[in-house]
C-alpha positions as CSV (number, residue, x, y, z in Angstrom):
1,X,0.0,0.0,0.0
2,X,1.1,3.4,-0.6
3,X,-0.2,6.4,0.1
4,X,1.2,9.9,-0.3
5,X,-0.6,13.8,0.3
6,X,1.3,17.5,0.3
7,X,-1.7,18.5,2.6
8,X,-3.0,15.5,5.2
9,X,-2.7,12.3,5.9
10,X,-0.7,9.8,2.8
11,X,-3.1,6.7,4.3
12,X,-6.4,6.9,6.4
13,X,-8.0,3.9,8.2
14,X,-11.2,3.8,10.2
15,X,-13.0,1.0,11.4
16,X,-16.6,0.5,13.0
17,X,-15.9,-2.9,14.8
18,X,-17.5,-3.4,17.7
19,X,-15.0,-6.1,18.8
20,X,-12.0,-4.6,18.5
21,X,-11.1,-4.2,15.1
22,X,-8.7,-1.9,13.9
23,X,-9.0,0.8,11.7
24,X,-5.3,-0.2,10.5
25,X,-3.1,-3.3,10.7
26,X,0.3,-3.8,9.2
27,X,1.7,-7.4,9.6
28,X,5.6,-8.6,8.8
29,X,7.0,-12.1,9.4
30,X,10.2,-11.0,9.1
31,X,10.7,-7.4,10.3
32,X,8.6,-4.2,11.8
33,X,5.0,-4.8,11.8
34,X,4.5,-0.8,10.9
35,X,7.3,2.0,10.8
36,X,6.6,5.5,11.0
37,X,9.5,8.4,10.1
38,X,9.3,11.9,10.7
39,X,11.9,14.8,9.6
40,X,9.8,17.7,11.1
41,X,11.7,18.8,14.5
42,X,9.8,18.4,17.4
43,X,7.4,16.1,15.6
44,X,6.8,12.2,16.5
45,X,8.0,9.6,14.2
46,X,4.7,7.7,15.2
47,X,1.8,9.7,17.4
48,X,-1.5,7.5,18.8
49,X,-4.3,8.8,20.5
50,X,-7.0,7.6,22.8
51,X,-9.4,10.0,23.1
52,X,-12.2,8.5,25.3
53,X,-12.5,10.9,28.5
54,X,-13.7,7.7,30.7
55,X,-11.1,6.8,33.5
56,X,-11.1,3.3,32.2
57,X,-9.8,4.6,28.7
58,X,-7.4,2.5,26.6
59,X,-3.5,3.6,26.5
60,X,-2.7,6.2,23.6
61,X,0.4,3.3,22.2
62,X,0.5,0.0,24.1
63,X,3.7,-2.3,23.2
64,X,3.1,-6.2,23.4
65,X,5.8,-8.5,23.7
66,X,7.3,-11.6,25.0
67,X,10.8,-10.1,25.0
68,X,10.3,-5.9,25.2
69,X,6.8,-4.4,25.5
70,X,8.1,-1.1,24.8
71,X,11.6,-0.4,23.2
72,X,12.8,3.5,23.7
73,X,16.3,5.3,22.4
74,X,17.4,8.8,21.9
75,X,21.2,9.8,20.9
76,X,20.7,13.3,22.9
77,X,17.8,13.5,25.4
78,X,15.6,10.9,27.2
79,X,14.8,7.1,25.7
80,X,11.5,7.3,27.4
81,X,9.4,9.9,28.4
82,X,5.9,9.9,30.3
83,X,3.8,12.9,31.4
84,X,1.0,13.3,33.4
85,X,-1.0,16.4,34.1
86,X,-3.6,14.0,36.2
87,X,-4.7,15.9,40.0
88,X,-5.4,12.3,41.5
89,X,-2.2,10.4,41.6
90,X,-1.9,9.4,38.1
91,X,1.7,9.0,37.7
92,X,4.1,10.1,34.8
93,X,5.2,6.9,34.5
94,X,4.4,3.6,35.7
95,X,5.7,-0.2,36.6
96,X,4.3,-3.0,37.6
97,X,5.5,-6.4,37.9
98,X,3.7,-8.9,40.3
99,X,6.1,-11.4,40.1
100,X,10.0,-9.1,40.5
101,X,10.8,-5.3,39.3
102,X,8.6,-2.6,38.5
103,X,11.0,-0.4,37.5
104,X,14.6,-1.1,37.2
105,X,17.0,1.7,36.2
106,X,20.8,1.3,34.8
107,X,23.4,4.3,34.7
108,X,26.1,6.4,36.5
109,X,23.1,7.6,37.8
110,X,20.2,4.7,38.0
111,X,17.8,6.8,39.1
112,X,17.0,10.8,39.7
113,X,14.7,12.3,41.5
114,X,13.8,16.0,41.5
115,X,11.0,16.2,44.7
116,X,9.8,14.1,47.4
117,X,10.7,9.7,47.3
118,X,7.6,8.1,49.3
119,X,9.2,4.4,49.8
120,X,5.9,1.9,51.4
121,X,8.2,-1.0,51.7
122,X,11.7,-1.7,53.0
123,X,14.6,0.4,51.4
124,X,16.9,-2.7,50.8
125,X,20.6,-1.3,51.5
126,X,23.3,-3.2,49.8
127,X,26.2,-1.4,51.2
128,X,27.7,-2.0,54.9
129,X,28.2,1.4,56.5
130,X,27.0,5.1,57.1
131,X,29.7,7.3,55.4
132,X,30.0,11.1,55.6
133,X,31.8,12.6,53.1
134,X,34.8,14.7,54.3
135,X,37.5,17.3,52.8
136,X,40.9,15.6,52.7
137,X,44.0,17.1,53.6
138,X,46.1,14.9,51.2
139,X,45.0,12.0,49.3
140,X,44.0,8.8,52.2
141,X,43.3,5.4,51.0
142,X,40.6,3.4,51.9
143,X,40.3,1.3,55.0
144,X,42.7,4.2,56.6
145,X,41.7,5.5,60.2
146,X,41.5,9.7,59.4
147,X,41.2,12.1,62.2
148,X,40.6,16.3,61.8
149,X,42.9,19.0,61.2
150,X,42.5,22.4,62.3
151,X,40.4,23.3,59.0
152,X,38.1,19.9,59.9
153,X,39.7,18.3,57.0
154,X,40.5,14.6,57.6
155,X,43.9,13.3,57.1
156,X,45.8,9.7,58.3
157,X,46.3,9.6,62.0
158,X,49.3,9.0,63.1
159,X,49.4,9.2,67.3
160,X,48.2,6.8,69.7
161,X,44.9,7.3,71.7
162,X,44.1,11.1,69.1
163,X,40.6,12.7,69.9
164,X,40.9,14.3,66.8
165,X,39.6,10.9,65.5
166,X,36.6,11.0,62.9
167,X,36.2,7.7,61.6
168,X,37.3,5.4,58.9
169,X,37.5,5.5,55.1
170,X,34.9,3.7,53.9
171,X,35.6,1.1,50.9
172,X,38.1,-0.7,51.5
173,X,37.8,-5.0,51.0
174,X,34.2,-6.5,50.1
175,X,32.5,-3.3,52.6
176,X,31.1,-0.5,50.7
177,X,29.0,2.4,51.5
178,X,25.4,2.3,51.7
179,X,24.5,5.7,52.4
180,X,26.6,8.7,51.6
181,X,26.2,12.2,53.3
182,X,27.1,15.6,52.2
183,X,27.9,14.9,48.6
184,X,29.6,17.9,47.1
185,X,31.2,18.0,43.9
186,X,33.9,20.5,44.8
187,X,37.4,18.0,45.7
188,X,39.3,16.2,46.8
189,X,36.7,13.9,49.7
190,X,36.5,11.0,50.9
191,X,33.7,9.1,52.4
192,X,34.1,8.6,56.1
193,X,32.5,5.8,58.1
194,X,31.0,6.8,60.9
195,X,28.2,4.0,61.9
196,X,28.2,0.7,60.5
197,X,30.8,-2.3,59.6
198,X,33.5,-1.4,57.7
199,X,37.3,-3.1,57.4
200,X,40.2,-1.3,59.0
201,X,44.0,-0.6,58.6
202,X,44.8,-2.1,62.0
203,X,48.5,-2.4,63.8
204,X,48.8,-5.7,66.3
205,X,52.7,-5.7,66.4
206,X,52.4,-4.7,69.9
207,X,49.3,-5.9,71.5
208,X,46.8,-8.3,69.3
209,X,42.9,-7.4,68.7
210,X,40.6,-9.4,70.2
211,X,37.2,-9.5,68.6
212,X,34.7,-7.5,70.8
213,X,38.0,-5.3,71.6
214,X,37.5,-1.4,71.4
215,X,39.8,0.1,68.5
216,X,41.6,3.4,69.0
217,X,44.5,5.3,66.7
218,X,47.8,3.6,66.6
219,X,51.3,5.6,66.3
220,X,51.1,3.5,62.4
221,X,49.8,6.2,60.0
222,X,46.3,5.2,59.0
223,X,46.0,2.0,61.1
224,X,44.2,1.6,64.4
225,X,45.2,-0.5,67.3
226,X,43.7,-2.4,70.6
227,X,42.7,0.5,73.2
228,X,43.9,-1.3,76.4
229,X,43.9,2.2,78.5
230,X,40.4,3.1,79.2
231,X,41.3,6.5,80.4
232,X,43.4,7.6,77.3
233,X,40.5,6.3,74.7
234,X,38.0,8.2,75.9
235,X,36.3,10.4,73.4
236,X,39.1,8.6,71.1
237,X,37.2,5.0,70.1
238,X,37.2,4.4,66.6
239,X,34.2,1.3,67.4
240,X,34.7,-2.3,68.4
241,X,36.7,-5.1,66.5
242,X,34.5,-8.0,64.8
243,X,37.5,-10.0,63.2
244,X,40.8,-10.6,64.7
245,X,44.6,-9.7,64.3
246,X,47.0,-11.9,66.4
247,X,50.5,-10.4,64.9
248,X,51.4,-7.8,62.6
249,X,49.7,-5.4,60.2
250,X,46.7,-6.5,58.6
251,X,42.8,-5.7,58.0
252,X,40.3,-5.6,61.0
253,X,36.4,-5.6,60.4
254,X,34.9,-2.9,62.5
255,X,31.9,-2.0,64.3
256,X,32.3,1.9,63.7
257,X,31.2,3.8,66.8
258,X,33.0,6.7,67.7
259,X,33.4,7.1,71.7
Protein backbone atom coordinates (compact mmCIF):
# COMPACT_ATOMS: atom_id res chain seq x y z
CA UNK A 1 0.00 0.00 0.00
CA UNK A 2 1.08 3.38 -0.62
CA UNK A 3 -0.18 6.42 0.05
CA UNK A 4 1.24 9.91 -0.30
CA UNK A 5 -0.58 13.83 0.33
CA UNK A 6 1.32 17.46 0.30
CA UNK A 7 -1.75 18.46 2.63
CA UNK A 8 -3.00 15.51 5.17
CA UNK A 9 -2.67 12.29 5.92
CA UNK A 10 -0.75 9.82 2.80
CA UNK A 11 -3.07 6.74 4.34
CA UNK A 12 -6.44 6.86 6.40
CA UNK A 13 -8.00 3.86 8.16
CA UNK A 14 -11.22 3.78 10.17
CA UNK A 15 -13.01 0.98 11.41
CA UNK A 16 -16.58 0.54 12.96
CA UNK A 17 -15.88 -2.89 14.79
CA UNK A 18 -17.52 -3.43 17.74
CA UNK A 19 -15.00 -6.09 18.85
CA UNK A 20 -12.00 -4.61 18.46
CA UNK A 21 -11.13 -4.15 15.07
CA UNK A 22 -8.68 -1.92 13.88
CA UNK A 23 -8.96 0.81 11.67
CA UNK A 24 -5.32 -0.20 10.50
CA UNK A 25 -3.12 -3.35 10.69
CA UNK A 26 0.34 -3.78 9.15
CA UNK A 27 1.68 -7.38 9.61
CA UNK A 28 5.62 -8.59 8.79
CA UNK A 29 7.04 -12.10 9.41
CA UNK A 30 10.19 -10.98 9.12
CA UNK A 31 10.70 -7.37 10.33
CA UNK A 32 8.63 -4.23 11.75
CA UNK A 33 5.03 -4.83 11.79
CA UNK A 34 4.53 -0.84 10.95
CA UNK A 35 7.34 2.01 10.76
CA UNK A 36 6.57 5.51 11.01
CA UNK A 37 9.54 8.39 10.15
CA UNK A 38 9.31 11.92 10.71
CA UNK A 39 11.93 14.82 9.55
CA UNK A 40 9.76 17.68 11.11
CA UNK A 41 11.74 18.83 14.53
CA UNK A 42 9.83 18.44 17.41
CA UNK A 43 7.40 16.09 15.59
CA UNK A 44 6.83 12.17 16.50
CA UNK A 45 7.97 9.55 14.17
CA UNK A 46 4.72 7.67 15.23
CA UNK A 47 1.80 9.67 17.44
CA UNK A 48 -1.51 7.52 18.78
CA UNK A 49 -4.29 8.77 20.52
CA UNK A 50 -7.00 7.62 22.82
CA UNK A 51 -9.35 9.96 23.07
CA UNK A 52 -12.17 8.48 25.27
CA UNK A 53 -12.46 10.90 28.51
CA UNK A 54 -13.75 7.75 30.73
CA UNK A 55 -11.15 6.82 33.53
CA UNK A 56 -11.07 3.27 32.21
CA UNK A 57 -9.76 4.56 28.70
CA UNK A 58 -7.41 2.49 26.57
CA UNK A 59 -3.52 3.55 26.45
CA UNK A 60 -2.72 6.16 23.60
CA UNK A 61 0.42 3.29 22.24
CA UNK A 62 0.51 0.01 24.10
CA UNK A 63 3.67 -2.26 23.20
CA UNK A 64 3.10 -6.21 23.37
CA UNK A 65 5.83 -8.55 23.70
CA UNK A 66 7.35 -11.64 24.99
CA UNK A 67 10.82 -10.06 25.02
CA UNK A 68 10.34 -5.88 25.18
CA UNK A 69 6.80 -4.35 25.52
CA UNK A 70 8.06 -1.12 24.82
CA UNK A 71 11.65 -0.40 23.17
CA UNK A 72 12.79 3.52 23.70
CA UNK A 73 16.33 5.28 22.44
CA UNK A 74 17.36 8.76 21.94
CA UNK A 75 21.17 9.83 20.91
CA UNK A 76 20.73 13.27 22.88
CA UNK A 77 17.77 13.52 25.45
CA UNK A 78 15.58 10.92 27.22
CA UNK A 79 14.80 7.13 25.72
CA UNK A 80 11.53 7.32 27.40
CA UNK A 81 9.43 9.95 28.37
CA UNK A 82 5.92 9.90 30.30
CA UNK A 83 3.78 12.89 31.37
CA UNK A 84 0.96 13.30 33.42
CA UNK A 85 -1.00 16.39 34.15
CA UNK A 86 -3.58 14.02 36.19
CA UNK A 87 -4.67 15.87 40.01
CA UNK A 88 -5.38 12.31 41.49
CA UNK A 89 -2.17 10.38 41.61
CA UNK A 90 -1.93 9.44 38.11
CA UNK A 91 1.72 8.98 37.69
CA UNK A 92 4.06 10.13 34.76
CA UNK A 93 5.21 6.89 34.55
CA UNK A 94 4.39 3.64 35.73
CA UNK A 95 5.71 -0.19 36.59
CA UNK A 96 4.27 -3.04 37.62
CA UNK A 97 5.50 -6.45 37.89
CA UNK A 98 3.71 -8.88 40.27
CA UNK A 99 6.12 -11.41 40.10
CA UNK A 100 10.00 -9.13 40.46
CA UNK A 101 10.80 -5.33 39.26
CA UNK A 102 8.64 -2.63 38.51
CA UNK A 103 10.95 -0.44 37.54
CA UNK A 104 14.62 -1.10 37.22
CA UNK A 105 17.04 1.70 36.16
CA UNK A 106 20.80 1.27 34.79
CA UNK A 107 23.37 4.27 34.66
CA UNK A 108 26.12 6.35 36.49
CA UNK A 109 23.13 7.55 37.84
CA UNK A 110 20.23 4.74 38.05
CA UNK A 111 17.80 6.76 39.12
CA UNK A 112 17.02 10.81 39.70
CA UNK A 113 14.70 12.31 41.55
CA UNK A 114 13.82 16.00 41.49
CA UNK A 115 11.02 16.23 44.66
CA UNK A 116 9.84 14.06 47.35
CA UNK A 117 10.68 9.69 47.32
CA UNK A 118 7.60 8.08 49.33
CA UNK A 119 9.24 4.40 49.81
CA UNK A 120 5.85 1.92 51.43
CA UNK A 121 8.23 -0.99 51.74
CA UNK A 122 11.73 -1.71 53.04
CA UNK A 123 14.56 0.36 51.38
CA UNK A 124 16.85 -2.71 50.77
CA UNK A 125 20.64 -1.26 51.46
CA UNK A 126 23.31 -3.21 49.83
CA UNK A 127 26.23 -1.39 51.24
CA UNK A 128 27.68 -2.00 54.89
CA UNK A 129 28.22 1.42 56.53
CA UNK A 130 26.97 5.11 57.10
CA UNK A 131 29.69 7.26 55.39
CA UNK A 132 30.01 11.06 55.61
CA UNK A 133 31.79 12.61 53.12
CA UNK A 134 34.83 14.69 54.33
CA UNK A 135 37.50 17.33 52.81
CA UNK A 136 40.93 15.64 52.74
CA UNK A 137 43.98 17.14 53.63
CA UNK A 138 46.13 14.87 51.19
CA UNK A 139 45.03 11.96 49.31
CA UNK A 140 44.03 8.75 52.25
CA UNK A 141 43.33 5.44 51.05
CA UNK A 142 40.56 3.43 51.90
CA UNK A 143 40.34 1.34 55.00
CA UNK A 144 42.72 4.22 56.60
CA UNK A 145 41.72 5.52 60.21
CA UNK A 146 41.48 9.65 59.42
CA UNK A 147 41.16 12.11 62.23
CA UNK A 148 40.57 16.30 61.81
CA UNK A 149 42.93 19.02 61.19
CA UNK A 150 42.51 22.42 62.32
CA UNK A 151 40.44 23.35 58.96
CA UNK A 152 38.08 19.89 59.86
CA UNK A 153 39.67 18.33 57.01
CA UNK A 154 40.50 14.59 57.60
CA UNK A 155 43.93 13.32 57.06
CA UNK A 156 45.84 9.68 58.27
CA UNK A 157 46.30 9.57 61.98
CA UNK A 158 49.34 9.05 63.12
CA UNK A 159 49.42 9.24 67.26
CA UNK A 160 48.21 6.78 69.68
CA UNK A 161 44.92 7.28 71.65
CA UNK A 162 44.12 11.08 69.06
CA UNK A 163 40.62 12.69 69.94
CA UNK A 164 40.91 14.34 66.79
CA UNK A 165 39.57 10.90 65.47
CA UNK A 166 36.60 10.98 62.92
CA UNK A 167 36.20 7.71 61.58
CA UNK A 168 37.29 5.42 58.89
CA UNK A 169 37.50 5.49 55.12
CA UNK A 170 34.86 3.71 53.88
CA UNK A 171 35.62 1.06 50.90
CA UNK A 172 38.07 -0.75 51.55
CA UNK A 173 37.80 -5.00 50.99
CA UNK A 174 34.18 -6.50 50.06
CA UNK A 175 32.47 -3.29 52.56
CA UNK A 176 31.15 -0.48 50.65
CA UNK A 177 29.05 2.43 51.55
CA UNK A 178 25.37 2.32 51.71
CA UNK A 179 24.48 5.72 52.40
CA UNK A 180 26.57 8.66 51.64
CA UNK A 181 26.15 12.17 53.26
CA UNK A 182 27.11 15.61 52.23
CA UNK A 183 27.87 14.89 48.64
CA UNK A 184 29.58 17.89 47.13
CA UNK A 185 31.16 18.00 43.89
CA UNK A 186 33.86 20.50 44.80
CA UNK A 187 37.45 17.95 45.70
CA UNK A 188 39.32 16.17 46.77
CA UNK A 189 36.67 13.91 49.67
CA UNK A 190 36.50 11.05 50.88
CA UNK A 191 33.71 9.12 52.44
CA UNK A 192 34.13 8.63 56.08
CA UNK A 193 32.47 5.79 58.08
CA UNK A 194 31.02 6.83 60.87
CA UNK A 195 28.25 3.99 61.87
CA UNK A 196 28.18 0.73 60.53
CA UNK A 197 30.83 -2.31 59.65
CA UNK A 198 33.53 -1.38 57.67
CA UNK A 199 37.28 -3.08 57.45
CA UNK A 200 40.16 -1.26 59.02
CA UNK A 201 43.97 -0.58 58.59
CA UNK A 202 44.81 -2.07 62.05
CA UNK A 203 48.55 -2.41 63.77
CA UNK A 204 48.83 -5.74 66.29
CA UNK A 205 52.72 -5.65 66.41
CA UNK A 206 52.41 -4.71 69.92
CA UNK A 207 49.28 -5.85 71.46
CA UNK A 208 46.80 -8.29 69.29
CA UNK A 209 42.90 -7.42 68.66
CA UNK A 210 40.58 -9.37 70.17
CA UNK A 211 37.21 -9.53 68.62
CA UNK A 212 34.71 -7.53 70.82
CA UNK A 213 38.03 -5.28 71.60
CA UNK A 214 37.47 -1.44 71.42
CA UNK A 215 39.83 0.08 68.53
CA UNK A 216 41.55 3.40 68.97
CA UNK A 217 44.46 5.31 66.72
CA UNK A 218 47.76 3.64 66.61
CA UNK A 219 51.26 5.61 66.29
CA UNK A 220 51.06 3.51 62.43
CA UNK A 221 49.79 6.23 60.04
CA UNK A 222 46.25 5.20 59.02
CA UNK A 223 45.99 2.05 61.09
CA UNK A 224 44.21 1.59 64.44
CA UNK A 225 45.19 -0.51 67.33
CA UNK A 226 43.72 -2.42 70.61
CA UNK A 227 42.70 0.48 73.21
CA UNK A 228 43.94 -1.29 76.42
CA UNK A 229 43.89 2.17 78.53
CA UNK A 230 40.43 3.09 79.16
CA UNK A 231 41.30 6.52 80.40
CA UNK A 232 43.42 7.59 77.34
CA UNK A 233 40.53 6.30 74.68
CA UNK A 234 37.99 8.21 75.94
CA UNK A 235 36.32 10.44 73.39
CA UNK A 236 39.10 8.58 71.14
CA UNK A 237 37.24 5.01 70.14
CA UNK A 238 37.18 4.37 66.61
CA UNK A 239 34.23 1.34 67.37
CA UNK A 240 34.69 -2.31 68.38
CA UNK A 241 36.66 -5.08 66.52
CA UNK A 242 34.46 -7.96 64.75
CA UNK A 243 37.48 -10.02 63.18
CA UNK A 244 40.85 -10.58 64.75
CA UNK A 245 44.57 -9.67 64.27
CA UNK A 246 47.02 -11.94 66.44
CA UNK A 247 50.50 -10.39 64.93
CA UNK A 248 51.37 -7.78 62.60
CA UNK A 249 49.71 -5.44 60.18
CA UNK A 250 46.65 -6.54 58.63
CA UNK A 251 42.81 -5.66 58.00
CA UNK A 252 40.32 -5.64 60.96
CA UNK A 253 36.40 -5.58 60.39
CA UNK A 254 34.95 -2.94 62.47
CA UNK A 255 31.87 -1.99 64.28
CA UNK A 256 32.32 1.92 63.66
CA UNK A 257 31.21 3.84 66.77
CA UNK A 258 32.97 6.75 67.74
CA UNK A 259 33.39 7.05 71.75
Amino acid sequence: MWGESSTWMGVYGVSHSTTGGAGMMGENQTGAGVIGRSHAEYAAGVEAENVSTAATAGPGVRGKSAGTGVWGESTTWVGVFGHSVSTTGGAGVWGENPNGTGVFGKGVNAGVFEGDVIVTGDLRLTGADVAEQFDVATEVPAGSVVCLDDAARVEVCRRPYDRRVAGIVSGLGDRKPAVVLDRADRGPRRPVAVVGKAWCLADAENTPIEVGDLLTTSGRPGHAMAARDPGAAFGAVIGKALSPLSTGRGMVLVLVGLG
